[in-house]
Each structure stands twice: as structure tokens, then as C-alpha cells.
N, C-alpha and C positions, 0 to 999 in steps of 0.2 A: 791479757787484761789491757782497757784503752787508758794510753799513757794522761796522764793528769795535764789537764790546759788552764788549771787555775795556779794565775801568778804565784809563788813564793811570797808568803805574807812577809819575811824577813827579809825580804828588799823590793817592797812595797809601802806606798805610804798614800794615807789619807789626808784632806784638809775639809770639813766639816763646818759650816756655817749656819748661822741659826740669828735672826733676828724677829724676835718674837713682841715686843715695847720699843713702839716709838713717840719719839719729845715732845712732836709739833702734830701728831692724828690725835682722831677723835679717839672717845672709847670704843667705838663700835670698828674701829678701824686698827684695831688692835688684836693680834697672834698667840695668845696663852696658849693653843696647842703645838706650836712651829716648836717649842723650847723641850717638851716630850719627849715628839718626834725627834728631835735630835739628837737626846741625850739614848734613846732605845735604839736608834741606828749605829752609833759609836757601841753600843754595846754589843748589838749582833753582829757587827764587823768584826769586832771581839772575841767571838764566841768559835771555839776550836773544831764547832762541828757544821762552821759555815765559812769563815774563812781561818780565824784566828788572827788578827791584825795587833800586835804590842799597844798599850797603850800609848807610850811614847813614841810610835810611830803612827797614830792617828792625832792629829790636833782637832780636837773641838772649840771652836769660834761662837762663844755666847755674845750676843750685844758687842760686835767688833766696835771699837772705839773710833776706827775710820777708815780709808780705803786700803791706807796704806798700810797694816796690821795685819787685813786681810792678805795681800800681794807679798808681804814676806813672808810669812808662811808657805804660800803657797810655794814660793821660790824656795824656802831651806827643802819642803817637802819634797821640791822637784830637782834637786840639786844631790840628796841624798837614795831617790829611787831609782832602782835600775831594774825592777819590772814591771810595777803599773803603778800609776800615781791615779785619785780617784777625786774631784773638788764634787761636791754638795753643797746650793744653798738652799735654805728655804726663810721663804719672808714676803715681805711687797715686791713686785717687778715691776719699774717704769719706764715710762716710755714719753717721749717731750720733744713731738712734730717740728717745735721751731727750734729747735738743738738736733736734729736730724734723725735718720730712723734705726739709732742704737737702742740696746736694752740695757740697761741701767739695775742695778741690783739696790732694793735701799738698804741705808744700813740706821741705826737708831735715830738721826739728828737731820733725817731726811725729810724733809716737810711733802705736802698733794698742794696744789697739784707745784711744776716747776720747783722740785728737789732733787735733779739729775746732780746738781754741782755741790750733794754733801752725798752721792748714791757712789756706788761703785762699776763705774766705766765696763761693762762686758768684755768690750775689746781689748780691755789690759788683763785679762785672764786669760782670755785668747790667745793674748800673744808670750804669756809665761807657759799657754803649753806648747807657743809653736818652740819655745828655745829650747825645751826639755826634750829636742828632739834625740837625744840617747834613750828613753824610754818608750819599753816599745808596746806599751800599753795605756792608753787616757782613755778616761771613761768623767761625763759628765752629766751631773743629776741637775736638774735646778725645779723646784717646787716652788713655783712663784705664777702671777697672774701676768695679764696684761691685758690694757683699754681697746675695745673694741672701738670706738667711738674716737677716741687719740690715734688707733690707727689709721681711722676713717676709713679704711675694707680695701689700704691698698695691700694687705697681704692676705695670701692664703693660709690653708688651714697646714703647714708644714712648714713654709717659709722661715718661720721664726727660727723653729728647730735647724732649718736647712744653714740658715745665715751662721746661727752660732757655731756649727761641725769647724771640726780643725780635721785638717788630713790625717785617714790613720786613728781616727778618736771616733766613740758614741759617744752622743747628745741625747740623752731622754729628758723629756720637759712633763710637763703636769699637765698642761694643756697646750694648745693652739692658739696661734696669737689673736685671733677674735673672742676668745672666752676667757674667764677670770677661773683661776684655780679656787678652790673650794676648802674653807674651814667650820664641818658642820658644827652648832653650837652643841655644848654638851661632849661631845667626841675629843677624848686626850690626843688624837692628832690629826693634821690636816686629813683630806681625802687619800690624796697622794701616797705620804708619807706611810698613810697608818697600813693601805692596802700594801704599800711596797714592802713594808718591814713585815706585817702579815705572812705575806711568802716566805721571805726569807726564813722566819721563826720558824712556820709549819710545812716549807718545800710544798713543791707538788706530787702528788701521790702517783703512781706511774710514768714521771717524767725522767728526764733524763740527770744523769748522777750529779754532772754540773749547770750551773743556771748562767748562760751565755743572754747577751747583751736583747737579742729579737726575742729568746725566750720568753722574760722577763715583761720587755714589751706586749708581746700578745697576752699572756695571763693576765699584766694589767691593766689596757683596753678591754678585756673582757669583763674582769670584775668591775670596773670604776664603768663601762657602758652602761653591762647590767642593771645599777643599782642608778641608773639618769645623773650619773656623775660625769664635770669635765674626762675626756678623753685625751689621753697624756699621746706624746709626739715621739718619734724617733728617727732622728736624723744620723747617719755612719757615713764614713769614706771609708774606700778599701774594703778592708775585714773588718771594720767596727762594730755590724754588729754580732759577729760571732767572738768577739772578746768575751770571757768568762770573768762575772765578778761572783761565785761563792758557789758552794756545795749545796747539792738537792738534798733539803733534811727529809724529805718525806720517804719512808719506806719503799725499797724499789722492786720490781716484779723479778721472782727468780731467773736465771738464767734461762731455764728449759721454757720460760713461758711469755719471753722476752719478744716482740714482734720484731720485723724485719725495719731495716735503717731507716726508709724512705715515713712508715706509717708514725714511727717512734719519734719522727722528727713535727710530725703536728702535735701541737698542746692543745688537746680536745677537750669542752669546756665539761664541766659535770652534767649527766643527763639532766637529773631536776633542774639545775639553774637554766638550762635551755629550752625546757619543757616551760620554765616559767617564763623566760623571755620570750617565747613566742605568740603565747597569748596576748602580753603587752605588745606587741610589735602589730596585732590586727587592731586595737584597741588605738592605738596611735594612727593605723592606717582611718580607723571608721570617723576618729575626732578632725583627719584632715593633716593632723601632725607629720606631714610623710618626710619632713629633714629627722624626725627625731626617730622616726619607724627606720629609715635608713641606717643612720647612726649605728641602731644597736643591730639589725641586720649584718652590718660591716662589722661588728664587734663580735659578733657569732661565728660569721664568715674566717676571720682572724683569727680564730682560738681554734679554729679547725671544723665546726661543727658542715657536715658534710650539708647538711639539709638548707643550708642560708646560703652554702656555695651556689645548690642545684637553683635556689630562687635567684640569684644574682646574675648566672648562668641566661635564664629566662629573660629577666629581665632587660640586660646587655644586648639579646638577640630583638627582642620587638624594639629596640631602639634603635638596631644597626649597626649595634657594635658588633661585628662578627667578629673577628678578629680576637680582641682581648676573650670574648665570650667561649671562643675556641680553646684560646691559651687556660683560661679559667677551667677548662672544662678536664683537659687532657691532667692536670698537673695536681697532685696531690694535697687533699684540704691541710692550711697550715705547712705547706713548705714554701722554699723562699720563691719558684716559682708564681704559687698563686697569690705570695703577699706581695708580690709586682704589681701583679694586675688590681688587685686589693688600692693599691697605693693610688695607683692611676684614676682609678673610677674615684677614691675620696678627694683626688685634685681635680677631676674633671667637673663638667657641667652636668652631666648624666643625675636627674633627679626621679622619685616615686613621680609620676603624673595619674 
């Protein structure tokens, strides 16, 4: 039997943030679902057949009162774990060009635009988990947006996620710093949130027993692509993203009928939803749409589906890319292999022409 790589919930701790009402936005600028999602994540954390995390050893942070309420928690949480400590927020993300190019967490009393200086400083989370360095597991969610236009397109589509990484830690974000994360109306929680906590609820059906850090990532690119949803980020150092945050609840394939290590390591998307994504993918091509036909190509391509590899493949060679088109070609859809090359081509200039 393969030994368990999920942290010990009992010397484990969460910190859980959630700003759903703020003072100084409008109505329309306001998160009734952020507060859902929050309290359905502390629960599935909670839940013995996903991780099992004590109540009192998850703090949930409704409407922090200000930055600093946030940071001590985070510090008791990081001061008492000693195998992975785990911070979540979700809410508004800012960002304020002439206050320099940090990201800013708001927290209720945060006004738009220029409310960095009642928001919560990124870099001072940052640096509560460079000093946790006894624990040898950080993992960080943040479901938040941020201004394409406030960035004015000096970053790429990774960057954001890249700057926040602490050594040794995943960063999965909601999206990319040119696009805004998503609260559809109607829906009890954000985009993000609801797709993430979704897995966790119902696991993936033939995936692997524990759900590590890239896991995760690719089934969420895949779902939130499919459905013309922001595409969430993930930035790792070291082994970050093979850090394990929780148990595959879905039903796992017998032993005797188990594939070999290499194919078991792609998260292949469900036939129908790629059947259905590829229809849309010529429908995007025929409207001219070719960044969004890309988009969810790359999100096929990433879940493993072999057939958006072989277009991608194609498509890298009539451009000249031999090379990556090679590596793509030789290396197993969905391993970390072809998510290299995956990564490369969504940093690159390589467009549908």
C-alpha cells in the first residue's frame, strides 16, 4: 500500500478569509457569494473523508475587522503547525500603479479605487510564511480579481501567481493578473470557489487516491475553461506542486484494473465535456475568437485530453516551434512533462493565426 502524503490534520492548521460586504462599494460591487463559499470550504476541510481539520484548528475570518486580525491568526496558526499550514482568501484583489505593483487583499473598510492603505498588504502574508519556515508544507489559495487596465499589460498571464510563490509553497489564484475572477449572479459561490469545493465534495472518479497541489490545478483549468470561465493560476517552487491538500472522495478503480503510473498521472477530462468542448473550440475559431479557441484548447490539452495535445503538437510545428512541439509530442498527455511545455506556449507569443 502507497504510504499517505496527506499532512496529519492534527498538526495542521488553517486560516480562512472571506470578505463578502464592503462600507464604501457600490451594490453591484458587492460578494454575497464569497461568504458561502467560505463557510462550505471550512466545512469540507472538516470533513473526515477529505481531510478532517478540527474546528479549532481552522480559523474562519468573516469581515476581518482589519489587517491586523488577519496576520495574527495567521501567525498563531503558523506558530502552532508543524505540518502544513494552508491561508485562503477570497474577496476584491487590488492593485494601485502609484503605490507600486503589490496586490493588496481588501478587507471591509476598503474603498475603489486607491483603498490599498485600509486593504491587506500581500507581502505581509508573504512574509508570515517565509518565517513559518519549520513547516514543511504552505499551500495558498487566493480567489480574488485584479484590474487589467490598473495593470496596464505590464504583466503576464502567470506573473501575478509567480510574484506571490514563497519557496517551498503553492499558490493557486482564481485567475491571471489581466482578468477579474468571477461571481456569477444567482450562483451560492464565486466561480472559483464553488468549482474548487465541487471536487473536493465529489473527488475525481478514476483519479488518484490523494488530490496534490497540479492535480487540482488541471481539473480546475479544465472545468472553470470549459464552462468560458476566468482560468485560475498556479505558481510552486520546489515540490509545491506536488503538496497534497485532501483525499480523492470519488470511488477508485480496483486494483487489478488500475493503469500504469505514467498514464494514472494524467487527469483526463470526461469524454462528453470534451466532446462538447470541441465543438465550441471551431465555433470560436469560425467567429475569429482564436485567444478564447486557444484558451480552452490549452485547458483540454491540460486535463490530459490526448486529441488538443496532437492539435497543439501541429500547430507548434507550422510555427517553428520544433523543439517544445517535440517535447510535447514524446511526453505523456497530463504529466508534468507536457505541462512544461503547456506553460511555455500560454507565456509565449505563439497565437491561432
Amino acid at each position: 500500500m502507497t504510504p499517505s502524503r496527506l499532512p496529519p490534520a492534527a498538526t495542521s492548521r488553517a486560516v480562512l478569509v472571506g470578505v463578502s460586504r464592503y462600507h464604501e462599494l457600490s451594490s453591484e460591487r458587492q460578494l454575497p457569494a464569497v461568504e458561502a463559499g467560505l463557510h462550505r470550504l471550512a466545512a469540507l476541510l472538516g470533513d473526515p473523508r477529505i481531510w478532517g481539520l478540527r474546528p479549532e484548528h481552522c480559523a474562519v475570518l468573516h469581515q476581518p475587522e482589519d489587517a491586523d486580525s488577519v496576520i495574527s491568526a495567521l501567525r498563531t496558526a503558523a506558530g502552532q503547525a508543524t505540518a502544513s499550514l494552508l491561508f485562503y482568501y477570497a474577496g476584491h484583489g487590488l492593485i494601485d500603479p502609484l503605490a507600486g505593483d503589490g496586490l493588496y487583499l481588501a478587507l471591509p473598510r476598503s474603498p475603489e479605487p486607491a483603498g490599498t492603505h485600509l486593504a491587506l498588504d500581500y507581502d505581509h502574508v508573504r512574509a508570515e510564511l517565509l518565517r513559518a519556515a519549520a513547516v514543511p508544507q504552505k499551500v495558498v489559495i487566493l480567489d480574488c480579481c485584479w484590474s487589467g487596465r490598473a495593470l496596464k499589460g505590464t504583466m503576464g498571464a502567470e506573473d501575478l501567481a509567480a510574484a506571490a510563490a514563497v519557496k517551498g509553497t503553492a499558490v493557486l489564484t482564481a485567475c491571471a493578473s489581466t482578468a477579474k475572477a468571477l461571481s456569477p449572479p444567482g450562483e451560492d459561490c464565486t466561480a472559483f470557489t464553488g468549482a474548487l469545493t465541487r471536487i473536493l465534495d465529489e473527488g475525481l472518479p478514476g483519479g488518484p487516491a490523494e488530490l496534490d497541489v497540479a492535480t487540482l490545478y488541471r481539473s480546475l483549468a479544465h472545468r472553470l475553461g470549459s464552462e468560458n470561465r476566468p482560468r485560475p493560476q498556479l505558481a510552486t517552487s520546489g515540490a509545491g506542486s506536488e503538496l497534497v491538500l485532501a483525499r480523492n472522495t470519488a470511488p477508485q478503480k480496483p486494483a487489478e484494473t488500475q493503469v500504469s503510473e505514467p498514464a494514472q498521472a494524467a487527469v483526463r477530462p470526461p469524454a462528453l465535456l470534451a466532446e462538447h468542448a470541441r465543438p465550441r473550440i471551431q465555433e470560436l475559431l469560425r467567429a475569429g475568437r482564436y485567444e478564447e479557441a486557444q484558451e480552452l484548447r490549452l485547458s483540454l490539452a491540460e486535463a490530459g485530453d490526448a486529441e488538443a495535445v496532437r492539435d497543439l503538437v501541429t500547430r507548434l510545428r507550422r510555427e517553428g516551434h520544433y523543439g517544445p512541439a517535440a517535447r510535447l509530442e514524446r511526453s505523456t498527455p497530463g504529466s508534468e512533462a507536457a505541462q512544461r511545455v503547456l506553460r511555455w506556449l500560454r507565456r509565449g507569443d505563439a497565437r491561432e493565426s
